[in-house]
Each structure stands twice: as structure tokens, then as C-alpha cells.
C-alpha positions in Angstrom: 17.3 11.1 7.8 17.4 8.8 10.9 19.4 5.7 10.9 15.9 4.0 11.9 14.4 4.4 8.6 12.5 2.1 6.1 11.5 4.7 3.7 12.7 8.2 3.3 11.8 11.3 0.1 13.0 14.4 -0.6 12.4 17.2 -2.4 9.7 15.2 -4.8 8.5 17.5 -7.4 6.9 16.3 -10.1 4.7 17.9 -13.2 1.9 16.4 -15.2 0.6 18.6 -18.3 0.3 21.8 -16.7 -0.4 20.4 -13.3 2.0 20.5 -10.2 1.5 17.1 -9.1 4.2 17.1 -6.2 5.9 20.2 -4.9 8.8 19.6 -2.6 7.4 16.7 -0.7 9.4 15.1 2.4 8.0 11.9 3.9 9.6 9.3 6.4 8.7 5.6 7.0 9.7 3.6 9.7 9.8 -0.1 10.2 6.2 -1.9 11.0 4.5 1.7 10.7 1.7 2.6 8.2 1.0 6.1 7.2 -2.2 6.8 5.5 -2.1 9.8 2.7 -5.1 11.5 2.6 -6.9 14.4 0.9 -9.2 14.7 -2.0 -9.4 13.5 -5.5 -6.4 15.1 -7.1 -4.5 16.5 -4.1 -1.7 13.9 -5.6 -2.1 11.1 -3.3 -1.7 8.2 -5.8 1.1 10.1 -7.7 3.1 10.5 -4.6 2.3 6.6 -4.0 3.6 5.7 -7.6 6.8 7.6 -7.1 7.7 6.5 -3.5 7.5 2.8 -4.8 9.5 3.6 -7.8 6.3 3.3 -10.7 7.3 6.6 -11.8 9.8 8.9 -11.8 9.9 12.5 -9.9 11.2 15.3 -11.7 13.5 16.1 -8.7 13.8 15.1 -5.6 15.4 11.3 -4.0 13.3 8.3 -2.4 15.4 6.0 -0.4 14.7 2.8 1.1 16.5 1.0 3.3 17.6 -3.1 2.2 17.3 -5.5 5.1 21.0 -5.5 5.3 20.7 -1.3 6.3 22.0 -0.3 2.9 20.3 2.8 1.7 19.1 2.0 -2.0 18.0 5.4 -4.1 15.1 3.9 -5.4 15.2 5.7 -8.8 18.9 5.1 -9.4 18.0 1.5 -9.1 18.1 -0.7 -12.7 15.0 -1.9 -13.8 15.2 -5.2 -13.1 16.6 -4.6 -9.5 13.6 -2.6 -9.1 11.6 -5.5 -10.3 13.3 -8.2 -7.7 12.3 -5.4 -5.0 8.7 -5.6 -5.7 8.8 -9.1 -6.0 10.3 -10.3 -2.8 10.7 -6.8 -0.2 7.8 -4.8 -1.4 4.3 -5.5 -2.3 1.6 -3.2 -3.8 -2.1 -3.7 -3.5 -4.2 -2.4 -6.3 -7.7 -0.2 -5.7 -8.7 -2.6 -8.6 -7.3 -6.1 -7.6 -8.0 -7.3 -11.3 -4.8 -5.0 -11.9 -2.6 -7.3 -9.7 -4.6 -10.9 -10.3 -4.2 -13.2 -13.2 -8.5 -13.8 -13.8 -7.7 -17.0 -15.9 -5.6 -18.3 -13.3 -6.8 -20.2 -9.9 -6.6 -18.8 -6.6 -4.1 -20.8 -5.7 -1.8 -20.1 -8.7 -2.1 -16.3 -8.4 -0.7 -17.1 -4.8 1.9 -19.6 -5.9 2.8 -17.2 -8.8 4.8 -15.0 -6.3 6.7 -17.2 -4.8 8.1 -18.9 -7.8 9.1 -15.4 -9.0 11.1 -15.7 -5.9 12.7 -19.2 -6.8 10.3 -21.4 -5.6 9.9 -24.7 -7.1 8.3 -27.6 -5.3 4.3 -27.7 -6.0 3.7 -29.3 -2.8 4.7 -26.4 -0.8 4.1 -23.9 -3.3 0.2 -25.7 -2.9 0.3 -25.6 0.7 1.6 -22.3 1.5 -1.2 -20.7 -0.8 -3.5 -23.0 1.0 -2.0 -21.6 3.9 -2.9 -17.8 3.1 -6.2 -17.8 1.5 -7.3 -19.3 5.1 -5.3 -16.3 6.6 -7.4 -13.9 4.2 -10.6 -15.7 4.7 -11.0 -17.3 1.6 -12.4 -21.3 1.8 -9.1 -23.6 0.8 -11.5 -25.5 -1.0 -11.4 -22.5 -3.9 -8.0 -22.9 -4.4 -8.5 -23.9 -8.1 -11.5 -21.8 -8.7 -11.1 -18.6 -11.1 -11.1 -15.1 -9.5 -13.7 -14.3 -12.2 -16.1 -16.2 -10.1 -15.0 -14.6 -6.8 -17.4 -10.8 -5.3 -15.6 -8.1 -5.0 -14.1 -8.3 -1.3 -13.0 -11.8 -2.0 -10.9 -10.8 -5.2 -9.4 -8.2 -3.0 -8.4 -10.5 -0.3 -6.9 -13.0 -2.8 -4.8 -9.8 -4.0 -3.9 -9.2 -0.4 -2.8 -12.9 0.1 -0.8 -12.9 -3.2 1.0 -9.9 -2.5 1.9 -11.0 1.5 2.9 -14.3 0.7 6.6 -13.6 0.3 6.7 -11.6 3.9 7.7 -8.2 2.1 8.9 -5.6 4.6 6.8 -2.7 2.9 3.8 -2.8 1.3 2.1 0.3 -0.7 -1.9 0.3 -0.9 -3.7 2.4 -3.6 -7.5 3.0 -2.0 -7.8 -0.4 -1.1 -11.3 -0.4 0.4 -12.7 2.0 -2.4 -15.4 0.6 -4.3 -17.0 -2.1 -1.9 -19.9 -2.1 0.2 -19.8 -1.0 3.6 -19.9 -4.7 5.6 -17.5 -5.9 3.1 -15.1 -2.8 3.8 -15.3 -3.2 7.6 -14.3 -7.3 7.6 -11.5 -5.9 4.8 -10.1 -3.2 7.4 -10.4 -5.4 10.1 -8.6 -8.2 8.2 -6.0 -5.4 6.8 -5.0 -3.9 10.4 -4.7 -7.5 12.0 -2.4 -8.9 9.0 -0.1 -5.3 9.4 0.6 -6.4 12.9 0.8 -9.7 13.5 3.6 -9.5 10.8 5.1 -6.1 11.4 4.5 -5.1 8.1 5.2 -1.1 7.0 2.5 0.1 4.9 1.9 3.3 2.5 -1.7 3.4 2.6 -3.9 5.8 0.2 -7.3 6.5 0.8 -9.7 9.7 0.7 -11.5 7.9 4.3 -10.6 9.7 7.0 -12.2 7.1 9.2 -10.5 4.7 6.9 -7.3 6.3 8.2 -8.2 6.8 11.5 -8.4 3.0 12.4 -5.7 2.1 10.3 -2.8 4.4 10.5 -0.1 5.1 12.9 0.6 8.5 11.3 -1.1 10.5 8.5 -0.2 12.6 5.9 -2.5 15.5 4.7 -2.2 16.5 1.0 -3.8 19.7 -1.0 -2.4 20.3 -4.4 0.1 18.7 -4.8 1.7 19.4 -0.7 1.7 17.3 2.2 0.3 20.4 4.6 0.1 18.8 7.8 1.4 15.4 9.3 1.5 14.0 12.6 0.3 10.9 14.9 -2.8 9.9 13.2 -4.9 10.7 16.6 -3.7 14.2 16.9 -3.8 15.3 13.4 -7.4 14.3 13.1 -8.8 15.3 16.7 -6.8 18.9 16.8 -6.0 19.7 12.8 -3.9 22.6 12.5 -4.0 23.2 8.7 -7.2 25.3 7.6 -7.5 22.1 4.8 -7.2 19.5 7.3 -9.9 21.4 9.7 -12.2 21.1 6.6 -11.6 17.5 5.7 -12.5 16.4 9.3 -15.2 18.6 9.6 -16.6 17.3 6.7 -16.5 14.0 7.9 -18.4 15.1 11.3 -21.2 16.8 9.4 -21.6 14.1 7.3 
């Protein structure tokens, strides 16, 4: 495990019903990096998500993450309600579904403003401002701060997620399919909006998806998985344009044929 960090697993087994979900996966995060994990419905993407960011428990193996003062934290060992101050103020986690992750009887603004009291936060008048503040960043109109989410589409309920989970600057940030779901146009200004957000704050990101292309302008690195295995990882570039794994060869040639 290098010094460098963010994120490190080992060993993460894990076994749903009769279903290997994870068998012996590794995986390594590093500081303003995002790493897609790809494959197809039920290859364990989303289970491997949920265990990295400590939503559920592996059957054996270790995730580490790595506190902003270089301590390495096991991330299962933590107590709940350490875990809880982690997701609160270090980590995010944007939802596929951002009804998941949004109060819909709440304003815009509020659902922003809700995070950051969690974190202390106090004053309305910069609580107000700062979610005025991100809904522009996100591309929402500041005049909807008190609207309801209920009225907002699709890609503008997923921005407001996006803005409420960014708003306390967390180092790492897990998304679940994040894109899945909305129209094309609407996925292309998300992306967009996505990739320039991860680097203009040096964000690390766990991203999900089962879109290659999706991963291809996204990701730094990318993680392949088939049943339950990460079977090939690399720079996201290589992996896709020279796939060594006979899966990974078929994913991307599916794509091309398309």
C-alpha cells in the first residue's frame, strides 16, 4: 500500500444468497484521481461501491482510507457514528436516483444548507449564500433556491444532488450510475459539468457506470469487473483502446458495433 494513497481494499469477499458478489478484490485510490468500475448488470459494481464507502460490510477483506492528517482509518472498524461524520464532512456519495439523497419537501436551498449545518454550521446568511453560491456552480438559476425539487426535471434534481453533496469540499466522493436514466443532451451537459467540478477542486471520485464512453471521458483509471472480479485495470486510455481480458475485449467491442 503506497504512502500516497486516499483509498486502499483488500481481499473483499463478500456473499449474497448463493451469489459471490466480491471475490478477493484489490483496488487503490489516489488523491484527485477518479476510477470508473465498469462491467455489466451484476458483475458487482455497486456492491463493491457500497463496501469501499463503508454501506456494507465485506465478509473478509480491509478498506482503508486515509484522514487528511495521513492516518490510515480501517473503514469497517470505524463506529457508526464516526462513519457517519465521514460521509458528512470528507466523503460524499451521489445517488443513481438523487430522490435517495434529496429531501423533496425541502427547498433547493435547504437540501444544500442541510449539509453544512450537519457540519456545525449555523449562520443563515452564509448558510443562504453559500447554497446560492453552488446551485450557480451546478447550473441551477439562484432564483429557485426555495423552489421544491419535486418541481425540478430530471438532470436538474441530479445537479442539486451534486451541489448538496460538494458543498462541504469532501476529499472523496463515491457515484452510483450517476448519468443512468436521463436523456442523452441532459447526460452530456451532466458529464461535462461532473468532469469540470472533479478538477477544478481536485476531488477523488469512485465512479460506477455500465458506459464505457461514460468512463472513457471521465476516468483517470478503470476497473473492469465480471462476476464478482475486477479482471483487468489500468490507465483508462489503455485499458479501453488495447483490452487484454477476453471480457474487456467484449465490452468495448460491443460498444464499437453498437
Amino acid at each position: 500500500m503506497s504512502d500516497e494513497t486516499l483509498l486502499s481494499a483488500r481481499g473483499l469477499s463478500l456473499t449474497l444468497g448463493s451469489v459471490q458478489a466480491l471475490q478477493t478484490v484489490d483496488v487503490d485510490l489516489w488523491p484527485g484521481e477518479l476510477l470508473a468500475i465498469v462491467g455489466e448488470s451484476g458483475s458487482g459494481k455497486t456492491t463493491l461501491l457500497n463496501v469501499l464507502s463503508g454501506r456494507r460490510a465485506p465478509d473478509a477483506g480491509a478498506v482503508w482510507y486515509r484522514d487528511p492528517a495521513g492516518r490510515l482509518q480501517d473503514v469497517h472498524a470505524m463506529p457508526a457514528p464516526a462513519l457517519r461524520t465521514l460521509h458528512r464532512s470528507d466523503w460524499g456519495f451521489v445517488h443513481q436516483d438523487p430522490r435517495q439523497n434529496l429531501r423533496m419537501s425541502v427547498s433547493a436551498g435547504g437540501n444544500v444548507g442541510e449539509r453544512l449545518m450537519a457540519q456545525g454550521a449555523r449562520h443563515y446568511g452564509s448558510i443562504r449564500d453559500a447554497a446560492l453560491e453552488w446551485l450557480e456552480q451546478v447550473e441551477i438559476d439562484p432564483a429557485r433556491i426555495d423552489d421544491l425539487p419535486r418541481t425540478f426535471s430530471g438532470g436538474m434534481l441530479q445537479r442539486l444532488q451534486i451541489a448538496r453533496t460538494l458543498v462541504t469540499h469532501p476529499r472523496l466522493v463515491f457515484m452510483d450510475e450517476p448519468t443512468g436514466g436521463l436523456d442523452v443532451s441532459v447526460q452530456a451537459r451532466l458529464l461535462d459539468l461532473i468532469r469540470s467540478l472533479v478538477s477544478r477542486l481536485n476531488i477523488a471520485v469512485v465512479l460506477v457506470t455500465h458506459d464505457i464512453a461514460v468512463a472513457r471521458l471521465l476516468a483517470h483509471r478503470i476497473a473492469v469487473m465480471q462476476r464478482g472480479r475486477v479482471v483487468e485495470t489500468g490507465l483508462t486510455d489503455q485499458v479501453l483502446d488495447d483490452p487484454q481480458h477476453p471480457y474487456t475485449q467484449l465490452l468495448v467491442s460491443s460498444v464499437l458495433n453498437a
